[in-house]
C-alpha positions as CSV (number, residue, x, y, z in Angstrom):
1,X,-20.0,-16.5,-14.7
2,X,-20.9,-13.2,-15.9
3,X,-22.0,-11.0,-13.1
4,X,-20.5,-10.7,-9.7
5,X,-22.5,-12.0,-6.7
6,X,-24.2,-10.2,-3.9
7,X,-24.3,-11.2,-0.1
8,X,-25.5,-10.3,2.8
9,X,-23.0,-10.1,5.8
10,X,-26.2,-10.0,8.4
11,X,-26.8,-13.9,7.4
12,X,-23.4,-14.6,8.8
13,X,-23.8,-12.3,11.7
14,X,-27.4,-13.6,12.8
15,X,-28.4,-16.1,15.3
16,X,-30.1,-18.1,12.6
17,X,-27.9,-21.1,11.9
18,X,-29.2,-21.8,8.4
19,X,-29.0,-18.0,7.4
20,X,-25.2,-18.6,8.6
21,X,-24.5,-21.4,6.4
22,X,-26.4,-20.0,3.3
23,X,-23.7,-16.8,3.3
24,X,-20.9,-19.9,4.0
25,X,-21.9,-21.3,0.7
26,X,-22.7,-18.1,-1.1
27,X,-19.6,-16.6,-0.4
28,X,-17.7,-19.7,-0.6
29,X,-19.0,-20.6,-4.2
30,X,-18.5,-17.3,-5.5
31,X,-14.8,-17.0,-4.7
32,X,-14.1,-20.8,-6.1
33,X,-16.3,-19.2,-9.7
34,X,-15.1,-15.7,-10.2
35,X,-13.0,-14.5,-6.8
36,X,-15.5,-11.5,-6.3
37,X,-18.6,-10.7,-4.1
38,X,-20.6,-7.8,-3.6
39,X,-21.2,-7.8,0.3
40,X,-23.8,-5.3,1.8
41,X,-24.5,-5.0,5.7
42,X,-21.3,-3.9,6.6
43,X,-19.9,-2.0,9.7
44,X,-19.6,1.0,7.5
45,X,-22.2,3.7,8.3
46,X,-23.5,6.2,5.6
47,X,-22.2,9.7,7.4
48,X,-18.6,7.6,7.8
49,X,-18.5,7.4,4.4
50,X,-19.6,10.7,3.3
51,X,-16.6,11.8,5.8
52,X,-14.5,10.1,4.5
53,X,-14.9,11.0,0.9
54,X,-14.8,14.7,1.4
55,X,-11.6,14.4,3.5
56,X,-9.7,12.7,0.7
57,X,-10.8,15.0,-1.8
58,X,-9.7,17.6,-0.4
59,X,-6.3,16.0,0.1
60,X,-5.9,15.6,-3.7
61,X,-7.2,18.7,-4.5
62,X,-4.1,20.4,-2.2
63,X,-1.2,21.6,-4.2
64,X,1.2,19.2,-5.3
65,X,4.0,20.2,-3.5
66,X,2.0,20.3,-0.5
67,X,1.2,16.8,-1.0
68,X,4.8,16.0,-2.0
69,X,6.1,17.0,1.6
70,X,4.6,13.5,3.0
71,X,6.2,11.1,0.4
72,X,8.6,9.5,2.4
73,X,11.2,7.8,0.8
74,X,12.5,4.6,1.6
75,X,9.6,2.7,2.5
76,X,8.2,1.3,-0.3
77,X,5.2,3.8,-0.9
78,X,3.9,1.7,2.7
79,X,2.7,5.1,4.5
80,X,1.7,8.5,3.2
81,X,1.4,9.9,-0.6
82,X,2.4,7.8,-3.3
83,X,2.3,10.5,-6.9
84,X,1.2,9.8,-10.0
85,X,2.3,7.1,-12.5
86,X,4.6,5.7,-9.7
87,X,2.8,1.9,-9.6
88,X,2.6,0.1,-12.5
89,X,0.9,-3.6,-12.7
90,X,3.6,-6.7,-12.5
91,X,5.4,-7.2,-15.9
92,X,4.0,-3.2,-17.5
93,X,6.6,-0.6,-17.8
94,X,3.9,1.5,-18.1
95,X,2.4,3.8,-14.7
96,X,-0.8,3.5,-13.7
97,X,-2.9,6.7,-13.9
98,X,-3.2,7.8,-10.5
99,X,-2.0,9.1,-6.9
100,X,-2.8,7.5,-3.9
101,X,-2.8,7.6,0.4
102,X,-1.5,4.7,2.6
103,X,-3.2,4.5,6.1
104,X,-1.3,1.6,7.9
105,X,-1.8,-0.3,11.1
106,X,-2.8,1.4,14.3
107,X,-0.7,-1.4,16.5
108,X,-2.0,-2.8,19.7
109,X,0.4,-3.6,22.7
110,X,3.3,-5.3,20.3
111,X,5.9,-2.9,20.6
112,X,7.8,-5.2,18.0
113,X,5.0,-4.7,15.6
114,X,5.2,-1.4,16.3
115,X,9.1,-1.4,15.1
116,X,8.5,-3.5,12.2
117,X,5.3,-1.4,10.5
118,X,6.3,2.4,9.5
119,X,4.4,5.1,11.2
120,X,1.4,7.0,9.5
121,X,1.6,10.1,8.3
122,X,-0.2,13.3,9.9
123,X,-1.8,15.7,7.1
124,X,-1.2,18.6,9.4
125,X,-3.4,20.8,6.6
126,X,-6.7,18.7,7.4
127,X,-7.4,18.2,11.0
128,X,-10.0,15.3,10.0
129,X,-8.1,13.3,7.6
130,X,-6.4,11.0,9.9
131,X,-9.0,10.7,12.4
132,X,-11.4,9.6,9.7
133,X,-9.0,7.8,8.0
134,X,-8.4,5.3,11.2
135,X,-11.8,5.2,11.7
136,X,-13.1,3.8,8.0
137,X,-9.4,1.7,8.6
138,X,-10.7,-0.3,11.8
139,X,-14.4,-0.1,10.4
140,X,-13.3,-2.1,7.0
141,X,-10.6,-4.2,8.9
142,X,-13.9,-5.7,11.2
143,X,-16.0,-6.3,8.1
144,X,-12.8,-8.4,6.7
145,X,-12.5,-10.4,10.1
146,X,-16.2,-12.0,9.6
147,X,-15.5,-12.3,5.8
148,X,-12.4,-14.5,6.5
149,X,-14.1,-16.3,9.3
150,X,-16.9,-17.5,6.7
151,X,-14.2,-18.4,4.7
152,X,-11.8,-20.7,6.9
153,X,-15.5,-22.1,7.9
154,X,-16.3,-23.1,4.1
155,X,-12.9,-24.4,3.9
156,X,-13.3,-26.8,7.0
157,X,-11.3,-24.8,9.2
158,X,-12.1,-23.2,12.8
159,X,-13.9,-20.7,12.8
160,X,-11.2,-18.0,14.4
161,X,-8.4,-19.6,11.9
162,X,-7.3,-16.5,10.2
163,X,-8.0,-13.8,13.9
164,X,-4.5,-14.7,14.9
165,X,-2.8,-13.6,11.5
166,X,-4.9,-10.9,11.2
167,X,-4.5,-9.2,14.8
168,X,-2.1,-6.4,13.9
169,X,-2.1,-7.1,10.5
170,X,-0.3,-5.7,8.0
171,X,-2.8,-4.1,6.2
172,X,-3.4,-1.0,3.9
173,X,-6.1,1.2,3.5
174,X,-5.6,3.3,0.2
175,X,-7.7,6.2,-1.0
176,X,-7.0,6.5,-4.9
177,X,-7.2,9.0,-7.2
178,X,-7.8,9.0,-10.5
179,X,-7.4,12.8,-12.2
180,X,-8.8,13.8,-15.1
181,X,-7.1,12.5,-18.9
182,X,-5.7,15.5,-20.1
183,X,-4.1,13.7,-23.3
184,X,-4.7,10.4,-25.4
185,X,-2.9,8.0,-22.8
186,X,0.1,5.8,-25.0
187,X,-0.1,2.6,-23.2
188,X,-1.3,3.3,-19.8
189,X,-5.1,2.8,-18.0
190,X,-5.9,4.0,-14.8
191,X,-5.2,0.2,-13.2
192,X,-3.7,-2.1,-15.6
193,X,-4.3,-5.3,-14.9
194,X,-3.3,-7.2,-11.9
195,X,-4.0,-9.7,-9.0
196,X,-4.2,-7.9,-5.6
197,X,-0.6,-9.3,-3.2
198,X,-3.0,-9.9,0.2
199,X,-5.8,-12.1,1.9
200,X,-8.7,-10.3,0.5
201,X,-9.4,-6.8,-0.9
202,X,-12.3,-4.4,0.1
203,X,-13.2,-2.1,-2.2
204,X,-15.2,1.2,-1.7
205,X,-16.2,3.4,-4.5
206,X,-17.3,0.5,-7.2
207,X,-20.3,2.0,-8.1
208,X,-19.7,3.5,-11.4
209,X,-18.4,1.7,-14.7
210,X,-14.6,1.2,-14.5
211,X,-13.8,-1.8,-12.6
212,X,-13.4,-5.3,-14.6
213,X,-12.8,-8.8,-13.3
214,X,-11.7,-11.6,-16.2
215,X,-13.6,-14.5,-15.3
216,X,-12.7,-18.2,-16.1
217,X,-13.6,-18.0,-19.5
218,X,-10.9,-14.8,-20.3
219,X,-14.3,-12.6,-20.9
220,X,-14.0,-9.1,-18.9
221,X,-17.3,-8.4,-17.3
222,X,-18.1,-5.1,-15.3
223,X,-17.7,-5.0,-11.8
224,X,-20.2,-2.5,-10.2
225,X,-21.7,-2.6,-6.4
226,X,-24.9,-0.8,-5.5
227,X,-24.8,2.2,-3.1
228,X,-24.4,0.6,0.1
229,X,-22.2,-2.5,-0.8
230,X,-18.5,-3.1,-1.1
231,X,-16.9,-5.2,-3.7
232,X,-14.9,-8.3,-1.9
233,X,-12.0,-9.8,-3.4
234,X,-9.8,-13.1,-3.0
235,X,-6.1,-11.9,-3.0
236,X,-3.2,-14.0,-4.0
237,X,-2.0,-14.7,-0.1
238,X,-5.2,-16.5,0.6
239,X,-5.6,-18.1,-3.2
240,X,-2.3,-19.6,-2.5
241,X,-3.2,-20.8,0.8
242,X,-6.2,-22.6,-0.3
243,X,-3.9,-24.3,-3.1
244,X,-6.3,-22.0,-5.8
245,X,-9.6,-23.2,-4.4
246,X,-10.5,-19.6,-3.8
247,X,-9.7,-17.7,-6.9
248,X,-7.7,-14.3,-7.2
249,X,-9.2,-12.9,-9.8
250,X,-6.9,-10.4,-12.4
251,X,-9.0,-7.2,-12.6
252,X,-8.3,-3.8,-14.1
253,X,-9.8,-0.1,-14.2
254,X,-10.0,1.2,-17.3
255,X,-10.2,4.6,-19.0
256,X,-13.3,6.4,-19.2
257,X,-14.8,7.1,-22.9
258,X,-13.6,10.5,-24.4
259,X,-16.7,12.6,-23.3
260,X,-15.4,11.1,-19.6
261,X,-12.0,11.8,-19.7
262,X,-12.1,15.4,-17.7
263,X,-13.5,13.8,-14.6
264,X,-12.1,12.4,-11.9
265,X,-12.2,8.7,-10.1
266,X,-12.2,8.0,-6.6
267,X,-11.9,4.7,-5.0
268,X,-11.0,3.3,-1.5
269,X,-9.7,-0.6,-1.6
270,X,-8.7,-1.8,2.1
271,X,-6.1,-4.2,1.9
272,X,-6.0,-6.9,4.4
273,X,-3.0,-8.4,4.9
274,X,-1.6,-10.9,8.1
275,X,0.8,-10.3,10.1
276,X,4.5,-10.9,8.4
277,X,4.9,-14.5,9.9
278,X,1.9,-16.1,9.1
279,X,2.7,-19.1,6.8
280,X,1.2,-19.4,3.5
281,X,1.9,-22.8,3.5
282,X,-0.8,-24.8,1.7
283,X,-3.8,-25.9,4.0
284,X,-3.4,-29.3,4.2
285,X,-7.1,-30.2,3.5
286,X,-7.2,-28.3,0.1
287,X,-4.5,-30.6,-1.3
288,X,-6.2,-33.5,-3.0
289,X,-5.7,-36.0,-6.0
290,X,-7.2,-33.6,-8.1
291,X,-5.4,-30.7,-6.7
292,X,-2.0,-31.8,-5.5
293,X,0.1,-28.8,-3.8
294,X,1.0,-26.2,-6.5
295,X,2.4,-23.6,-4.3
296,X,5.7,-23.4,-2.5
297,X,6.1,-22.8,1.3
298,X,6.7,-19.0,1.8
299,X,5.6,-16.1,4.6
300,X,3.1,-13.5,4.2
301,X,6.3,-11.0,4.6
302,X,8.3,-13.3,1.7
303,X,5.8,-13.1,-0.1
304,X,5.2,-9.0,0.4
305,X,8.9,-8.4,-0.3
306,X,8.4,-10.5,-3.9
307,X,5.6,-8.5,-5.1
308,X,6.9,-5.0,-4.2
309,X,9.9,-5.2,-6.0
310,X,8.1,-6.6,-8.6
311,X,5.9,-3.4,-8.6
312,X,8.2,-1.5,-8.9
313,X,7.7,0.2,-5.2
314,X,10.9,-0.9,-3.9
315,X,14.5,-2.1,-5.0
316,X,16.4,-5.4,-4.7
């Protein structure tokens, strides 16, 4: 496969049962082939957006000791401001190229959640960046909700499957930044690459050349959604779920050419993650003769732990 499929969320959403199925299959398909949709017809409005982007650039643009003040340590990067060249990809000493924001869960009447999850940070310089940020946060988080119900559908499931897991999920919305290359980079890119830790991954800001997905055949195509679409990917929590019938994909961002390199990148990935004690455990009906169970059983929060020491972002 050599381009990334589009769908249309408003076949899933409509009355019409074959229009239903059709995105079932579409959607389906594409994450057994390559692990990545474009989806369009979305929750996310155009003015939302647009909101959202100025807020966050003008985060970046604050000083960096301003920014600084709402690094807090000892939780993993989880909430807040995470600087430059902290993250690297698993098994590269190397950091990426880039600074980024963690919005967190806004939890709902589960006080232990609420204990478990670290609290978001207030930018007290921007009076809008939060608000907007939770916003876009429950916006993205009701686009995923349909996603994975088309998904646990395709994979003979009920249709609700993953609503329990996700309720109060432990997911991430990140804002990144990628500043302008000021020198010849030794080893780093702005993303090296990597497979994303989570259920699936909804990216914002895919619209200009950067983003690369290695399909089956090791060949890195371009990854690049029209205005009003997001790019959809399958995430190792749920690739492990289905026993590898939906694919997680290993993608990168890569530098800019020379003439490029005094620009900055923006982009927006929403992470969605289940709650910590949802079992990974490999859905019975995806273990077959020709796929027999590769995958231990492990929880969404072993699983977390694993990968976030392996990033680097916390400590054994």
């Amino acid at each position: 496969m050599n381009k990334i499929p589009s769908v249309d969320l408003r076949d899933f959403l409509s009355e019409d049962p074959k229009r239903k199925q059709k995105f079932i299959n579409e959607i389906g398909e594409a994450y057994e082939n390559i692990g990545f949709v474009a989806l369009r017809g979305h929750f996310l409005d155009d003015e939302l957006v647009g909101n959202l982007y100025r807020e966050v650039k003008q985060f970046f643009d604050l000083p960096l000791e301003t920014k600084q003040k709402y690094e807090i340590p000892g939780i993993g990067g989880q909430r807040g401001y995470v600087s430059f060249g902290k993250e690297s990809a698993k098994g590269k000493k190397e950091g990426d190229l880039k600074e980024f924001w963690h919005f967190g869960q806004y939890v709902e009447d589960n006080p232990a959640l609420e204990q478990e999850y670290p609290a978001n940070v207030t930018v007290e310089e921007l009076s809008e960046f939060n608000a907007v940020g939770k916003k876009t946060y429950r916006m993205l988080e009701k686009t995923a909700k349909y996603v994975l119900r088309s998904l646990a559908l395709y994979l003979s499931l009920e249709e609700t499957y993953f609503d329990q897991y996700i309720q109060n999920g432990n997911s991430i919305l990140r804002p990144i930044h990628y500043p302008p290359i000021l020198e010849e980079p030794k080893d780093a890119v702005r993303a090296a690459a990597h497979g994303d830790i989570n259920l699936i991954t909804l990216l914002m800001g895919a619209q200009g050349k950067g983003l690369q997905v290695q399909n089956h055949e090791g060949e890195w195509i371009d990854a690049i959604a029209k205005p009003d679409e997001l790019m959809i990917n399958v995430g190792d929590m749920l690739s492990r779920h289905s026993n590898n019938k939906l694919k997680s994909t290993i993608h990168r961002v890569v530098n800019p050419p020379k003439e490029l390199w005094g620009t900055s990148r923006y982009s927006i990935p929403f992470f969605m993650h289940p709650v910590s004690n949802m079992k990974l455990d490999v859905i019975e009906n995806c273990i077959s003769d020709d796929n027999p169970k590769r995958f231990d059983d492990i929880t969404a929060g072993e699983f977390l732990a694993e990968r976030l020491i392996e990033l680097g972002l916390i400590k054994k």
